[in-house]
Backbone as JSON, one array per atom type, in Angstrom:
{
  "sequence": "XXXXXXXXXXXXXXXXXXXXXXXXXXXXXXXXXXXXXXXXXXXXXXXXXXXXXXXXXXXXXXXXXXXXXXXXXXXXXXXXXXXXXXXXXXXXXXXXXXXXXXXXXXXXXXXXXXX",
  "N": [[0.83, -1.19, 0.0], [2.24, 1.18, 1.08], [4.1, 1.29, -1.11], [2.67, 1.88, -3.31], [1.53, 4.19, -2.76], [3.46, 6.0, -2.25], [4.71, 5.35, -5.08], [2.84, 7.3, -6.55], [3.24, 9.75, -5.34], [2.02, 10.67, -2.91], [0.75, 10.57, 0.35], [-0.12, 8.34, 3.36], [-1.23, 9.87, 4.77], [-3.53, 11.13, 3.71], [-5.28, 9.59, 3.29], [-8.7, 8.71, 3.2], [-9.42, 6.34, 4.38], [-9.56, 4.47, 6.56], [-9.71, 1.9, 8.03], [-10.61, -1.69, 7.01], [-13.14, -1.68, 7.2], [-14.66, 0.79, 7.19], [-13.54, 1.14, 4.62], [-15.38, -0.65, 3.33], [-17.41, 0.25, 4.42], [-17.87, 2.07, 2.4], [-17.98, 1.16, -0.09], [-20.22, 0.38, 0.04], [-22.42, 2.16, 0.56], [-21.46, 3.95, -1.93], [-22.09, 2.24, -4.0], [-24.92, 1.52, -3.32], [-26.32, 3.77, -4.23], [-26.26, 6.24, -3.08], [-24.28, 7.66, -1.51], [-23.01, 9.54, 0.54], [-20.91, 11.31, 1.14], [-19.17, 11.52, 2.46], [-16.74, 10.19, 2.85], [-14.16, 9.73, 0.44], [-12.32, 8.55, -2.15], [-8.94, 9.36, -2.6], [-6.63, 9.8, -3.76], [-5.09, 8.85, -7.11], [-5.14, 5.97, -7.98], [-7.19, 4.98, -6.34], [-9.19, 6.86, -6.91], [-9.85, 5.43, -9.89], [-10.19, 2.6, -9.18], [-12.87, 3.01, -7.6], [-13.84, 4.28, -9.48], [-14.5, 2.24, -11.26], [-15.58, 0.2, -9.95], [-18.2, 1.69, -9.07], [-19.01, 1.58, -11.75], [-19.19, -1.18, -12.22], [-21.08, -1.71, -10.62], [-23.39, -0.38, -10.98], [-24.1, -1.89, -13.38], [-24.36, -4.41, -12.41], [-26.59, -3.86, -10.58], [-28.61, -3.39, -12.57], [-29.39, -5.12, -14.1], [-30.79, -7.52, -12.78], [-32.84, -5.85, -12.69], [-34.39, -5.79, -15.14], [-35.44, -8.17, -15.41], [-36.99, -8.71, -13.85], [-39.04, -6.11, -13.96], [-39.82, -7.43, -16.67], [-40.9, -9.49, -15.24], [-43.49, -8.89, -13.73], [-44.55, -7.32, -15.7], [-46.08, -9.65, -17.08], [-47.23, -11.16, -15.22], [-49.12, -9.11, -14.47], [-50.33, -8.57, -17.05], [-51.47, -11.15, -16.76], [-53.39, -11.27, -14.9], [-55.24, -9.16, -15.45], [-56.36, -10.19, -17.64], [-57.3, -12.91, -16.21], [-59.11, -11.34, -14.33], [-60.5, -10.3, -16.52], [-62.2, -12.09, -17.75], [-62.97, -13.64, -15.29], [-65.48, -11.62, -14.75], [-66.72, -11.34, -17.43], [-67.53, -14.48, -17.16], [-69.12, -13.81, -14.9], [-71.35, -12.4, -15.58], [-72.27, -13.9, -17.93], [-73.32, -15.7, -16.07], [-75.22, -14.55, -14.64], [-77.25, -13.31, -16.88], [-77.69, -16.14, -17.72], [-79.03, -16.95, -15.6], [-81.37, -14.61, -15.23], [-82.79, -15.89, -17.46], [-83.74, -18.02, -16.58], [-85.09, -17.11, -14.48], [-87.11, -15.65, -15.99], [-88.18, -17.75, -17.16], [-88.92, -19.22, -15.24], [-91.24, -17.67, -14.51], [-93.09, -17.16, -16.56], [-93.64, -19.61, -16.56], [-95.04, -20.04, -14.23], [-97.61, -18.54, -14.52], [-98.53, -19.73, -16.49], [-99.44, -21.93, -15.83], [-101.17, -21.05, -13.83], [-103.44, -19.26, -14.97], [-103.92, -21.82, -17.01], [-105.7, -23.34, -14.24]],
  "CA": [[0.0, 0.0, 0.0], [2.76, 2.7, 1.03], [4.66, 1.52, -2.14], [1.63, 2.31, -4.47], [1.03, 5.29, -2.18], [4.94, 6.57, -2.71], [4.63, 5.86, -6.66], [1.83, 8.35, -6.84], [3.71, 10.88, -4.13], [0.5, 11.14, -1.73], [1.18, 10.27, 1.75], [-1.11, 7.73, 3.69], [-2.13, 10.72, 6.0], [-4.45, 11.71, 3.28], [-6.25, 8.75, 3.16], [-10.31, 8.56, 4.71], [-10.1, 5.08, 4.78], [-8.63, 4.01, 7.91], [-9.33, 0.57, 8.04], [-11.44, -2.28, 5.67], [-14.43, -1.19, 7.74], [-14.45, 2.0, 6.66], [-13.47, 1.04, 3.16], [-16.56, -1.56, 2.84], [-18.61, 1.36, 4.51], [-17.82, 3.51, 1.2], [-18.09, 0.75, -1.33], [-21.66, -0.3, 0.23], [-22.58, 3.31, 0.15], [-21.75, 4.02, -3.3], [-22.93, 1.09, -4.83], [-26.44, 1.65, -3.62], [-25.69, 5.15, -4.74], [-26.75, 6.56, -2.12], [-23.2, 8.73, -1.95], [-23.24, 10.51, 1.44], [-19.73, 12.26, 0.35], [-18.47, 11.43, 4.22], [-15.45, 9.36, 2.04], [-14.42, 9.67, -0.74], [-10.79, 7.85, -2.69], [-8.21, 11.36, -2.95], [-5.27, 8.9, -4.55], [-5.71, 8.14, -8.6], [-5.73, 4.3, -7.84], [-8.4, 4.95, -5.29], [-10.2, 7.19, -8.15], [-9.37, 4.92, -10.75], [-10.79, 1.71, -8.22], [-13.67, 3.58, -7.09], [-14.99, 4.47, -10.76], [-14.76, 0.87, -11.75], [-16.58, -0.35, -8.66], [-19.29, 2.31, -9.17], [-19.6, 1.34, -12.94], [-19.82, -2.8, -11.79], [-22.41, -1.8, -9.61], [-24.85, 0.04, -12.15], [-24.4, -2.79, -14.22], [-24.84, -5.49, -11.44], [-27.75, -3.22, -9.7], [-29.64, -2.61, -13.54], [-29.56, -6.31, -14.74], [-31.63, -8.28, -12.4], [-34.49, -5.08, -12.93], [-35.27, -5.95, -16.33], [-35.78, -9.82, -15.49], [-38.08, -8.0, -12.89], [-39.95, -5.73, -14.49], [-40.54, -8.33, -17.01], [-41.8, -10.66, -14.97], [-44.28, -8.46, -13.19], [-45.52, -7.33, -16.07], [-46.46, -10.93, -17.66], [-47.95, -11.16, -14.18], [-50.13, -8.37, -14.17], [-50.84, -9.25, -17.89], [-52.32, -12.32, -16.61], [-54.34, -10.64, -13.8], [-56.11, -8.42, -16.26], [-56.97, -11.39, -18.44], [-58.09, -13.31, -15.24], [-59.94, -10.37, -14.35], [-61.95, -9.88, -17.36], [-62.57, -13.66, -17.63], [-64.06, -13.24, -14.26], [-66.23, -10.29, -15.19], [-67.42, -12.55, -18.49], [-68.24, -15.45, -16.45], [-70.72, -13.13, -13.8], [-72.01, -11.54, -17.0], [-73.01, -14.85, -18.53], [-73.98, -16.11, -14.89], [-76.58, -13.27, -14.59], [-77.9, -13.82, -17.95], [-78.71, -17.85, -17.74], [-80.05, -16.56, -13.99], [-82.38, -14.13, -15.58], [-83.68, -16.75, -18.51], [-84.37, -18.93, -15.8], [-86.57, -16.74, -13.73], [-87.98, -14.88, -16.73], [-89.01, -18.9, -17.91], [-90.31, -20.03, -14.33], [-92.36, -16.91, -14.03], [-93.96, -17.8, -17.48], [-94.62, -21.54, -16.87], [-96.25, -20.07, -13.73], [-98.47, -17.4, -15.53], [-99.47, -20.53, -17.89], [-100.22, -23.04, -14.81], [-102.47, -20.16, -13.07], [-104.16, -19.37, -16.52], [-104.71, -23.37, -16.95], [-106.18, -23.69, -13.69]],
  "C": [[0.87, 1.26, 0.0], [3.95, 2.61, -0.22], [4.17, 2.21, -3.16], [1.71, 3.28, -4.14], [2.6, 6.24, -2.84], [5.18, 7.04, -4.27], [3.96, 6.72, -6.65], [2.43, 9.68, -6.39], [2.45, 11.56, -3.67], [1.03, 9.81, -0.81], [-0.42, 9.73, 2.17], [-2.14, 8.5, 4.72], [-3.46, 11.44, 5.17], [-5.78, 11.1, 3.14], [-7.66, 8.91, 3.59], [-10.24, 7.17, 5.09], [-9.17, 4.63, 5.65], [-8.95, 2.73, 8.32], [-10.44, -0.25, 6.84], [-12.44, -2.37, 5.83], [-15.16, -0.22, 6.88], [-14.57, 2.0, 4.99], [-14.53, 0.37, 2.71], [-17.89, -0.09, 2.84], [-19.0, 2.07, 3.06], [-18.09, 2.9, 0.33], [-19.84, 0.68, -1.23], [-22.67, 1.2, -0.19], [-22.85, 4.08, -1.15], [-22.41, 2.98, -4.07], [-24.0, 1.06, -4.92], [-27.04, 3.25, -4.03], [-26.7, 6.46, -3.71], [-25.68, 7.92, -1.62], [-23.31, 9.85, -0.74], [-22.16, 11.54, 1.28], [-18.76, 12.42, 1.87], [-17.19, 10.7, 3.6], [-15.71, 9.7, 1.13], [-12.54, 9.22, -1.28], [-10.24, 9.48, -2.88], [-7.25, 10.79, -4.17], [-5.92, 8.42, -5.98], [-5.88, 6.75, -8.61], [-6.75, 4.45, -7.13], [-9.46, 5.47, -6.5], [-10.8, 6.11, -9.31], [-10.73, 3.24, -10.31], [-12.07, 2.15, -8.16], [-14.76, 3.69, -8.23], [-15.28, 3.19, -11.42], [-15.6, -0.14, -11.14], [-18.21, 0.03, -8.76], [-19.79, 1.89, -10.65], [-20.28, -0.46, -12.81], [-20.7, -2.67, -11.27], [-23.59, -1.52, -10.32], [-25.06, -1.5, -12.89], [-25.47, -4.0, -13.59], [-26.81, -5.35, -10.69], [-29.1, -3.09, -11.53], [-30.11, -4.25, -13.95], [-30.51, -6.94, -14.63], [-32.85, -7.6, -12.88], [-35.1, -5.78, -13.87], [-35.84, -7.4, -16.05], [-37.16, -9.12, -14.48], [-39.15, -7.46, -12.9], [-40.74, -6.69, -15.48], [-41.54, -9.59, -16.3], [-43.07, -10.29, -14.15], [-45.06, -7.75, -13.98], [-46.38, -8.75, -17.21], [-47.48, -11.2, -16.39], [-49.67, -10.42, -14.2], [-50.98, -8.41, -15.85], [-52.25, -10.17, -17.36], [-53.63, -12.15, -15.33], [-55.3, -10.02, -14.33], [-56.7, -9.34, -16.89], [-57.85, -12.26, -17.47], [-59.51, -12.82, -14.79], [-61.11, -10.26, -15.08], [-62.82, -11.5, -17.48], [-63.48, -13.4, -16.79], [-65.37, -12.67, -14.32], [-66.94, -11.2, -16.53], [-68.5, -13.21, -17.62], [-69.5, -14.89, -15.24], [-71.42, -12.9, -14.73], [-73.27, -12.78, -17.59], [-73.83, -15.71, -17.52], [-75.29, -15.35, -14.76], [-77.31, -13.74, -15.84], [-78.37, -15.22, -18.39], [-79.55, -17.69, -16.36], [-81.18, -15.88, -14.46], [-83.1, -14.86, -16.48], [-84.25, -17.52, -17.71], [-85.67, -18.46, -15.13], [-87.06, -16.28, -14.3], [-89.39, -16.57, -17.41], [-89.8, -19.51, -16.38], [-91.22, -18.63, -14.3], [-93.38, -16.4, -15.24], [-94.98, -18.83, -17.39], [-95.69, -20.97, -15.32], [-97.51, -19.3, -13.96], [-99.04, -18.65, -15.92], [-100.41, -21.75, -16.57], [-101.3, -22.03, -14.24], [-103.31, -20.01, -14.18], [-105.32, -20.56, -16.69], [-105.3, -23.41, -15.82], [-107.4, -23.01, -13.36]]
}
């Protein structure tokens, strides 16, 4: 670390990250990009690190969505279709319900009549 640090000529006193606590804190942070700006890399490998981390993460964080969104809307697809189905089936329920009582309250009209 204070070899890398030396090549660059930046001293480890500049660092924020003071231990791999700290350093997880900042990756977890950015990654959900969330970016409180309490850390941040000062050193061009840290920059360098940091922007490559933050670009894996979009990628990592965008990927699963689409499987996601797709599958919620095939879902809700099939809910609407369910749905109207539903809505059909009362429709046509009501309508053999009303032939029925429109035909018994015929046949009894015709039995009172006949009698």
């Amino acid at each position: 670390s204070s070899g890398i640090n030396a090549e660059y000529g930046e001293s480890e006193q500049d660092n924020n990250f003071d231990s791999i606590l700290h350093s997880c804190w900042w990756a977890v942070v950015s990654i959900s990009t969330v970016g409180y700006g309490d850390m941040y890399p000062k050193t061009g490998l840290g920059k360098l690190v940091g922007s490559c981390l933050l670009f894996i993460s979009m990628v990592y964080l965008a990927l699963p969505m689409t499987v996601i969104v797709s599958k919620f809307n095939k879902a809700f697809e099939r809910f609407k279709e369910d749905e109207q189905a539903s809505t059909e089936a009362k429709e046509q329920f009501r309508s053999i319900l009303n032939s029925k009582i429109h035909s018994s309250k015929s046949l009894s009209k015709m039995n009172n009549s006949t009698a």
